[in-house]
ZANU-636008 format. One record per residue (C-alpha): residue number from 1; x, y, z; residue in three letters. Coordinates in steps of 0.001 Angstrom, whole numbers, plus 500000, padded with zeros to 6 digits. Example, Ala and Ser with C-alpha at 12.3 -4.5 7.8 and 13.67 -1.06 7.14 Angstrom:
! ZANU-636008
num east north up residu
1 512300 495500 507800 ALA
2 513670 498940 507140 SER
This chain:
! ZANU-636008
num east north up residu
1 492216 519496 503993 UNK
2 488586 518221 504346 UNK
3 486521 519350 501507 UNK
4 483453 521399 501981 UNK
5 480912 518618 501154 UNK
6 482224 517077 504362 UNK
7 479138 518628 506004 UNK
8 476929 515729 505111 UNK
9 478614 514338 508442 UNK
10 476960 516077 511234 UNK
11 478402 513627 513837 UNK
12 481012 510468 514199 UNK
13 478452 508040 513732 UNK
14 477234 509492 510323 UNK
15 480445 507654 508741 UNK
16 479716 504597 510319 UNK
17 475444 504780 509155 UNK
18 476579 505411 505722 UNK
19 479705 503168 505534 UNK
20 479854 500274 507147 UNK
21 475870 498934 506917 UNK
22 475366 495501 504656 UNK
23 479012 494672 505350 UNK
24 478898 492190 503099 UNK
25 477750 493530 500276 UNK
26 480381 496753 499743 UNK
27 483824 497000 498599 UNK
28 486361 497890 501345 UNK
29 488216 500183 499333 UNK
30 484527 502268 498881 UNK
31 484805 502909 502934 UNK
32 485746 505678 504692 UNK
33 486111 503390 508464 UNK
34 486733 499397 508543 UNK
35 483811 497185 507732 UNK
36 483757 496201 511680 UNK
37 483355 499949 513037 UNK
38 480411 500216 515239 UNK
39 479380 503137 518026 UNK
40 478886 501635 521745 UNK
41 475693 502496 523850 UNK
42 478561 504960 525612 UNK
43 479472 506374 522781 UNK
44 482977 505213 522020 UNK
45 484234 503794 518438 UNK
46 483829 499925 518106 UNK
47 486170 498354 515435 UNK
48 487029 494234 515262 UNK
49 484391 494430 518762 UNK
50 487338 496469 520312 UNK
51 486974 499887 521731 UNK
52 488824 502587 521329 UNK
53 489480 503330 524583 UNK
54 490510 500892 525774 UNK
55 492642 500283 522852 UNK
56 494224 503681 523535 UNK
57 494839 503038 527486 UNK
58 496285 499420 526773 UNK
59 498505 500253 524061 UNK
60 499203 504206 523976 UNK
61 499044 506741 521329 UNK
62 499355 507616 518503 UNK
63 498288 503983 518099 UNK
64 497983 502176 514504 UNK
65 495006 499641 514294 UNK
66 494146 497423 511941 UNK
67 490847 495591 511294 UNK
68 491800 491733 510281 UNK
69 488355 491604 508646 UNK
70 488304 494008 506560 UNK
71 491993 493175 504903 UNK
72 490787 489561 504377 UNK
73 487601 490354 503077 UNK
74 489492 492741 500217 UNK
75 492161 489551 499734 UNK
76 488933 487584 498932 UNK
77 487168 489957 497059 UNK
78 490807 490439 494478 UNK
79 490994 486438 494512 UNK
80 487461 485850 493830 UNK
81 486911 488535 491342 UNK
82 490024 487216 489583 UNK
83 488067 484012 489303 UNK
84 485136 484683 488318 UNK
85 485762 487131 485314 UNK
86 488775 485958 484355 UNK
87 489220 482741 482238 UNK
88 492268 482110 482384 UNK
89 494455 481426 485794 UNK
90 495595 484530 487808 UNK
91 497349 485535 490727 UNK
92 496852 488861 493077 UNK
93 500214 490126 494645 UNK
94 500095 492554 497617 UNK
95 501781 495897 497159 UNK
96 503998 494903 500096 UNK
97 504760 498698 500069 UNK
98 501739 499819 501376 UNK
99 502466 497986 504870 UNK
100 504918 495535 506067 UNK
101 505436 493931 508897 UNK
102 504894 489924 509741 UNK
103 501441 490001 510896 UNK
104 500526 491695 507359 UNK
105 502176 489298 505259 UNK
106 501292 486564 507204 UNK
107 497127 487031 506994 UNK
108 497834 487732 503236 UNK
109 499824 484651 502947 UNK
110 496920 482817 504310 UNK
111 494545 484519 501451 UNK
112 496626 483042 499080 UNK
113 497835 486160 497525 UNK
114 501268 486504 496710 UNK
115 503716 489550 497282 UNK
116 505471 492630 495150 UNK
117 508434 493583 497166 UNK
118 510825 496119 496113 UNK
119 513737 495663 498623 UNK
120 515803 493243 500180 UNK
121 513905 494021 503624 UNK
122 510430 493480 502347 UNK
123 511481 490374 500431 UNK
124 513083 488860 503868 UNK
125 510014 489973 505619 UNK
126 508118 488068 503736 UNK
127 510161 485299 503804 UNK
128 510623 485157 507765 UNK
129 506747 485408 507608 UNK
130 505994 482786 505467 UNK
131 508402 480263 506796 UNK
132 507181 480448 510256 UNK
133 503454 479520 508707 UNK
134 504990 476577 507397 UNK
135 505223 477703 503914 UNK
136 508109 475837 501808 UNK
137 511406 477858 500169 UNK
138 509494 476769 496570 UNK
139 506260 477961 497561 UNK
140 507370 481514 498983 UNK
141 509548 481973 495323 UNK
142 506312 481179 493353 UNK
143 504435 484060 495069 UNK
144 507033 486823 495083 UNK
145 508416 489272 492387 UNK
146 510905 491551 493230 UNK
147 510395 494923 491687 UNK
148 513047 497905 491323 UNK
149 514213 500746 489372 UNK
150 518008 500181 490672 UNK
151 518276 496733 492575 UNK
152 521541 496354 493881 UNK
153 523662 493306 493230 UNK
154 523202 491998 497022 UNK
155 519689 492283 496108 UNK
156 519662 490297 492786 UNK
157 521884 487850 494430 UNK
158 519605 487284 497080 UNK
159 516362 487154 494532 UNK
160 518180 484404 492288 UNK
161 519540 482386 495168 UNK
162 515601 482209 496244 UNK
163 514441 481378 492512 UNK
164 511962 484364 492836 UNK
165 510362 486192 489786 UNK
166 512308 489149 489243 UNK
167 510737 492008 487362 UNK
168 513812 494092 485072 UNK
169 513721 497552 485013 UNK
170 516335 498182 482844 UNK
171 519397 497355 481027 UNK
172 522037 497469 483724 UNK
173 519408 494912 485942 UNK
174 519661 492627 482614 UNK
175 523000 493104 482359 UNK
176 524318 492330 485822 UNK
177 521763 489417 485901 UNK
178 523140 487263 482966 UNK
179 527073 488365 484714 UNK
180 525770 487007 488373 UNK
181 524112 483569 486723 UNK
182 526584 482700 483898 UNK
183 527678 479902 486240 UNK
184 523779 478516 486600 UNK
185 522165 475835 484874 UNK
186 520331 477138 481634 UNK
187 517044 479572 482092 UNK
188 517772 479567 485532 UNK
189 516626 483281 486335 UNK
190 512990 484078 486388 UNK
191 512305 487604 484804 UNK
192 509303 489932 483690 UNK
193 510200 493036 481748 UNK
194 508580 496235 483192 UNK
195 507653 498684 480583 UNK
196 506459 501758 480624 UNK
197 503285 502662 478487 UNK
198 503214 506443 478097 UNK
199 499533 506460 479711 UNK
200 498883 509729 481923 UNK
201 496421 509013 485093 UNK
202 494503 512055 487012 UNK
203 496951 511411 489991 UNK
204 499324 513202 492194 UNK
205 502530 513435 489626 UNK
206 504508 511652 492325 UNK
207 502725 508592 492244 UNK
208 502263 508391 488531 UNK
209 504409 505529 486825 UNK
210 503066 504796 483658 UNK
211 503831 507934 481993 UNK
212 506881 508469 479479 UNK
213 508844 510656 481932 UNK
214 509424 508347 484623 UNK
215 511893 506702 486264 UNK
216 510621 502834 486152 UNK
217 510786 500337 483641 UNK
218 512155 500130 479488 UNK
219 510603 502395 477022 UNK
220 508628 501307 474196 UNK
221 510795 501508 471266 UNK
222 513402 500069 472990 UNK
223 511017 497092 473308 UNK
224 512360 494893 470292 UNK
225 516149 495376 471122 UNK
226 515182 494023 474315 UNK
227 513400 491254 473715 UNK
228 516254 490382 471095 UNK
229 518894 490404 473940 UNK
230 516655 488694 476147 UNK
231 516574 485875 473843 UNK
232 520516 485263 473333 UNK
233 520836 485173 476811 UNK
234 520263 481217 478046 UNK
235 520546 482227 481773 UNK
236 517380 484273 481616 UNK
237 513702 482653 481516 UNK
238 511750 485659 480478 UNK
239 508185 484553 480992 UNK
240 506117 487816 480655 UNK
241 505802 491824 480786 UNK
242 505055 494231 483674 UNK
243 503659 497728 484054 UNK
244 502284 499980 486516 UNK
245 500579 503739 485342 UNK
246 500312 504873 489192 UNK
247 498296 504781 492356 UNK
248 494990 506368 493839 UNK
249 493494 505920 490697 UNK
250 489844 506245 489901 UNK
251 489300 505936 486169 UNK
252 488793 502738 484434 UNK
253 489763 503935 481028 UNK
254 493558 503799 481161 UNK
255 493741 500169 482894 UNK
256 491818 499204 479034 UNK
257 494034 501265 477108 UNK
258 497155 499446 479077 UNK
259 495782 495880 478604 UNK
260 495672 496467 474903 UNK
261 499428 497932 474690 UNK
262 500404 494757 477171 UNK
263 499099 492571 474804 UNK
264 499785 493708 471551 UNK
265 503852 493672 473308 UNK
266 503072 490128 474139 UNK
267 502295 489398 470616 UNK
268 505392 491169 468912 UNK
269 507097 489256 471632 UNK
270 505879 486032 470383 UNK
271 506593 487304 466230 UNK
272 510414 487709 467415 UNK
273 510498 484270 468874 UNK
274 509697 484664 472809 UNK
275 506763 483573 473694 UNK
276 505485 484950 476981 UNK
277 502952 483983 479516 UNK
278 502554 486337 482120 UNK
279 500927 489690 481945 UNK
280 501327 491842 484767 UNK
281 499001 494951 484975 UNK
282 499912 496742 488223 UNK
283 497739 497744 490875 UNK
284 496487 501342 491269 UNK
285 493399 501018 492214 UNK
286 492087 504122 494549 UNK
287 489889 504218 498190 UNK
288 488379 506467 499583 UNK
289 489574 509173 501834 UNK
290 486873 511685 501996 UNK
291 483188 511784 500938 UNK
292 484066 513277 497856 UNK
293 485880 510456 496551 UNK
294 483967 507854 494502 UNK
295 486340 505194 493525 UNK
296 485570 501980 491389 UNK
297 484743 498838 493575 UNK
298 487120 495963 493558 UNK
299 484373 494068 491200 UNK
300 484333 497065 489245 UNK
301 488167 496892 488630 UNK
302 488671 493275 487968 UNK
303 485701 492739 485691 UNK
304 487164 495904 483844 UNK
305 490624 494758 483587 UNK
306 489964 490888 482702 UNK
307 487474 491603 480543 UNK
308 490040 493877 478146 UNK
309 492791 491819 478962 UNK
310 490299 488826 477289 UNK
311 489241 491399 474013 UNK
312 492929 492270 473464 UNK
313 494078 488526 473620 UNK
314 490929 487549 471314 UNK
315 491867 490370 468837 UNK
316 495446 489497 468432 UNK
317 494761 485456 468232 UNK
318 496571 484871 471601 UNK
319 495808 482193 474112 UNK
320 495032 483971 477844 UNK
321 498111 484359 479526 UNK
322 498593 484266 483428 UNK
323 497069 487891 484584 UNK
324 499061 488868 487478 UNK
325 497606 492385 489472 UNK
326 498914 494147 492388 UNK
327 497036 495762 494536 UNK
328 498343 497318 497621 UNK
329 496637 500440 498542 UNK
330 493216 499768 498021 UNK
331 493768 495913 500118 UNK
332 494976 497231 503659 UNK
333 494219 501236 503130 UNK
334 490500 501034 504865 UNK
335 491441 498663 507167 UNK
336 493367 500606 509184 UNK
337 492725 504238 511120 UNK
338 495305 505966 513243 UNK
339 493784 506988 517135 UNK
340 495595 510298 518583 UNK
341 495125 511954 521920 UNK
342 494094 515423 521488 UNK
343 496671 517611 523566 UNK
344 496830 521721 523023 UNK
345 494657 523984 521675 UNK
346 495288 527601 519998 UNK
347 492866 530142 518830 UNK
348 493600 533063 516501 UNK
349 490073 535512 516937 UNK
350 489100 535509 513487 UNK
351 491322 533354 511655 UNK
352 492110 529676 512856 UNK
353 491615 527517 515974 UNK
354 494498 524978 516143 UNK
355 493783 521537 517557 UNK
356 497396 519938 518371 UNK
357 497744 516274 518690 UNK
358 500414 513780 519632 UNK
359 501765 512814 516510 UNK
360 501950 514064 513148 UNK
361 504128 514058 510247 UNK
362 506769 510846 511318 UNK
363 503437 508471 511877 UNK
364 501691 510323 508441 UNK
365 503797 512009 505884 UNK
366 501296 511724 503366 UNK
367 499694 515297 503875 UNK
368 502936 517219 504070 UNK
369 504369 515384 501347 UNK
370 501584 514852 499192 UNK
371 498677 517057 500119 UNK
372 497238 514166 500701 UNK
373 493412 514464 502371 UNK
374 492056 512688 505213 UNK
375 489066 512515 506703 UNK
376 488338 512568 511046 UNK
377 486319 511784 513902 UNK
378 486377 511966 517731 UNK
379 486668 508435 518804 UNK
380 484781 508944 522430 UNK
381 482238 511759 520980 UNK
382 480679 509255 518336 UNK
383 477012 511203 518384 UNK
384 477796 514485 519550 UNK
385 476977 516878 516742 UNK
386 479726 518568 515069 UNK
387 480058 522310 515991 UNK
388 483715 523623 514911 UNK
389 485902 524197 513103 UNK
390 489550 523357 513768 UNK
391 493363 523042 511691 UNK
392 494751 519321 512902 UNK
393 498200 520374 513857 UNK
394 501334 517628 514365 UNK
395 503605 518357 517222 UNK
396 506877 518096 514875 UNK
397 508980 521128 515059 UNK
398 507412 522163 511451 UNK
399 504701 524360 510605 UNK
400 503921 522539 507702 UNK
401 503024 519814 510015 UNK
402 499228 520074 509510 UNK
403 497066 516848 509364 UNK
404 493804 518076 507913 UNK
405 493038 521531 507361 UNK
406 489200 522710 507809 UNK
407 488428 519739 510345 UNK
408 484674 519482 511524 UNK
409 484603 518517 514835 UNK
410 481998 518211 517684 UNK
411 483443 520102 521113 UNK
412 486884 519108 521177 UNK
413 489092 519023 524885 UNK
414 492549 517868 525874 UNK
415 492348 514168 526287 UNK
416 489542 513054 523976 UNK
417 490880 510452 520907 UNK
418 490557 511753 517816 UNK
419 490906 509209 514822 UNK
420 491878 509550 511456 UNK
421 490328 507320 508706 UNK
422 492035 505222 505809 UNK
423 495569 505106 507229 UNK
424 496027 501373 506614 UNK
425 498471 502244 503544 UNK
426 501472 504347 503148 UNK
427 501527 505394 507149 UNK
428 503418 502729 508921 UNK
429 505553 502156 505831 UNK
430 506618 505402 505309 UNK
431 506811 506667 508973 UNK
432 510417 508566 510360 UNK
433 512019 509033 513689 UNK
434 511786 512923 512596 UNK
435 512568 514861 516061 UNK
436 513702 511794 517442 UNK
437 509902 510796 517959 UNK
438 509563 507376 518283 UNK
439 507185 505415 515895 UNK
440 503445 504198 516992 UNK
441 502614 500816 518247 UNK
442 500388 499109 515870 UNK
443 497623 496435 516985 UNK
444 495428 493705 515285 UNK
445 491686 493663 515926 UNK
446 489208 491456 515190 UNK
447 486487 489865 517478 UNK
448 487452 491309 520515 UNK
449 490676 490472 520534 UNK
450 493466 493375 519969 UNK
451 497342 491836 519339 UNK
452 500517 493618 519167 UNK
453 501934 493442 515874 UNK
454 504398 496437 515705 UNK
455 505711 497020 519294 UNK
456 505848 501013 520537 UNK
457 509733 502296 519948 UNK
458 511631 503756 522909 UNK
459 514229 506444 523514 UNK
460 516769 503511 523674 UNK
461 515597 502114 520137 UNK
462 516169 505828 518563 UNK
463 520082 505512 519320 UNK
464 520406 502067 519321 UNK
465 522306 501787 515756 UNK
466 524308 504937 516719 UNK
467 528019 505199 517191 UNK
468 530082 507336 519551 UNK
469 533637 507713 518584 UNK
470 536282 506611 520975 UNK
471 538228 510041 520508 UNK
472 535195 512213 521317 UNK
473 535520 510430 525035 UNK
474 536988 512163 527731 UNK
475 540326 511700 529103 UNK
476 540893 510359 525174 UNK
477 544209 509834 524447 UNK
478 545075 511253 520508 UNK
């Protein structure tokens, strides 16, 4: 659904005047389109100096791009940020979540962010990544912390065989830690604790984390009992805490109220005899997906969350401990827009006109799962003015396979590209074969130059893991 202030935009180009102009100077995550997007003198969408239509005939649709500027200039603008307002050292880890695949990991790599991976796959993603760029076994543990409300023991096996950070969620994790390293050398196992604060975000209730009722991390009053264990156990080098309260969030308020908790734990930590010094704080941090959302800039966020982090450590008499954030969402989310070809359409006289395209809810689950809102344009129509009204519908064998709802849109035909903004995050990653629809290619941009980073899947891909009994052959003999 497209709110009704979306009428600011009379045409394609509208997003791109208000957006995109004194690149330098906005946050990424404040953007609608990637920092790159221009209009051509024929009309077409421009982004990394690569048109859309030709991106669309080259590589098909529904076609993933990704703008390499704009993801680097939100690595540097986390990293700087960091430095500047911080004063004590820091490190920004990538959401892996949000998007991976080699290409992402390895232009983050090169940022010098690290990674929060929360599966085997994503962790030997990165690492397949970061060892063809040359990176060292030592230096890809350093950067990654492997996250997890119910790792499995392949899993921890794999994270303490790499010497990787390991954030515990809870006491079977501790517990089958200390059984799988009782044969290593003494504080062999990096870990973080994740707790969970009890602070309530205005989020979707499916992405909120921080709250009491929620699946992730130790509760508070079971903080001290932990922390006790913790310290009998010599296999374990516990060298901070970890939270999360959620995602797609726009207040600054609760990322305060969480430093202070985080570091009043890190000072009862220290008053049982552990002293910690690594404070992780999460990511959350929101973008924007229509014009109606107004979310902090990446400045704003830092400065707000090292500057309490520094209060809370100054109140409690602690020295600044390594400040560890990860954002995921709000890094590669406006980078990346999703280009569809528009196929049938279906009018109801007096109640809807249905625009269908060719994909839907396996390339973009977020609106059917989440209500999630998006905002649109017609990729080859960037100044026509916008004159209807239309529902986006998937192609998925499910009515509730509806894109955007109340879509403004110049004159729409079979054929034209229609484009849908801020699907950098949480599309590719979450993306199904549902119908037995093969997932979207997915290309780089960026000066011209469009590279294949996710190839197209074919029919033979969608049965390529499947299995055909011998007895359901014919002529099988029983």
């Amino acid at each position: 659904m497209v709110s009704k202030s979306e009428h600011i935009f009379r045409t394609g180009q509208d997003y791109i005047s208000k957006y995109t102009n004194e690149i330098l100077q906005k946050s990424p995550n404040n953007c609608l389109l990637p920092l790159t997007s221009k209009t051509t003198e024929d009309d077409f969408l421009e982004i990394g100096e690569c048109n859309i239509k030709d991106l669309v005939e080259k590589f098909g649709s529904p076609l993933y791009i990704l703008d390499e500027k704009t993801l680097r200039t939100s690595c540097k603008q986390y990293r700087d940020n960091f430095k500047l307002y911080y004063k004590g050292s820091s490190q920004v880890i990538y959401a892996s979540k949000a998007w991976s695949c080699l290409s992402v990991v390895g232009i983050i790599a090169t940022e010098n962010l690290g990674f929060d991976v929360v599966s085997g796959g994503e962790f030997h993603t990165v690492q397949i990544a970061m060892s063809k760029l040359g990176y060292s076994e030592i230096e890809i543990a350093n950067r990654v912390y492997f996250h997890g409300n119910n790792k499995s023991l392949d899993e921890l096996e794999l994270a303490i065989k790499a010497n990787c950070n390991i954030v515990v969620d809870n006491w079977l994790e501790l517990q089958n830690l200390v059984e799988l390293g009782s044969c290593l050398p003494e504080k062999s196992i990096r870990i973080l604790l994740r707790l969970t604060p009890g602070i309530e975000c205005h989020t979707h209730e499916y992405i909120k984390t921080g709250h009491v009722n929620s699946k992730f991390g130790f509760n508070l009053n079971d903080f001290e009992t932990v922390i006790n264990y913790v310290i009998k156990q010599k296999v374990l080098n516990c060298r901070g805490l970890h939270s999360h309260i959620g995602s797609q969030i726009f207040e600054k308020q609760p990322h305060r109220d969480l430093a202070f908790i985080l570091v009043k734990l890190l000072k009862k930590s220290q008053e049982l005899g552990l002293t910690l010094s690594e404070l992780n704080i999460g990511g959350g941090l929101g973008i924007s997906y229509t014009s109606d959302d107004n979310p902090p800039s990446i400045e704003e966020w830092v400065k707000n969350v090292s500057e309490s982090v520094m209060e809370a450590c100054l109140d409690s008499n602690l020295s600044f401990p390594k400040l560890i954030a990860e954002p995921g969402r709000s890094l590669i989310g406006s980078a990346g827009v999703t280009a569809y070809t528009v196929g049938s359409r279906k009018e109801i006289p007096g109640l809807h006109t249905y625009l269908a395209i060719d994909g839907g809810m396996s390339d973009n689950p977020r609106p059917i799962t989440y209500q999630s809102l998006y905002s649109i344009l017609i990729g080859n129509k960037m100044s026509e003015k916008i004159t209807e009204t239309f529902i986006i519908a998937g192609k998925h064998c499910e009515s509730g396979d509806i894109i955007i709802k109340d879509a403004q849109l110049p004159q729409t035909h079979t054929g034209d590209i229609l484009v849908v903004m801020g699907t950098g995050a949480y599309n590719y990653s979450m993306a199904s074969n549902y119908n037995r629809i093969p997932r979207p290619a997915a290309v780089l941009v960026n000066h011209g130059e469009a590279n294949l980073i996710v190839r197209r899947e074919t029919y033979d891909d969608l049965v390529k893991q499947d299995c055909l009994p011998q007895r359901l052959l014919p002529n099988c003999i029983l």
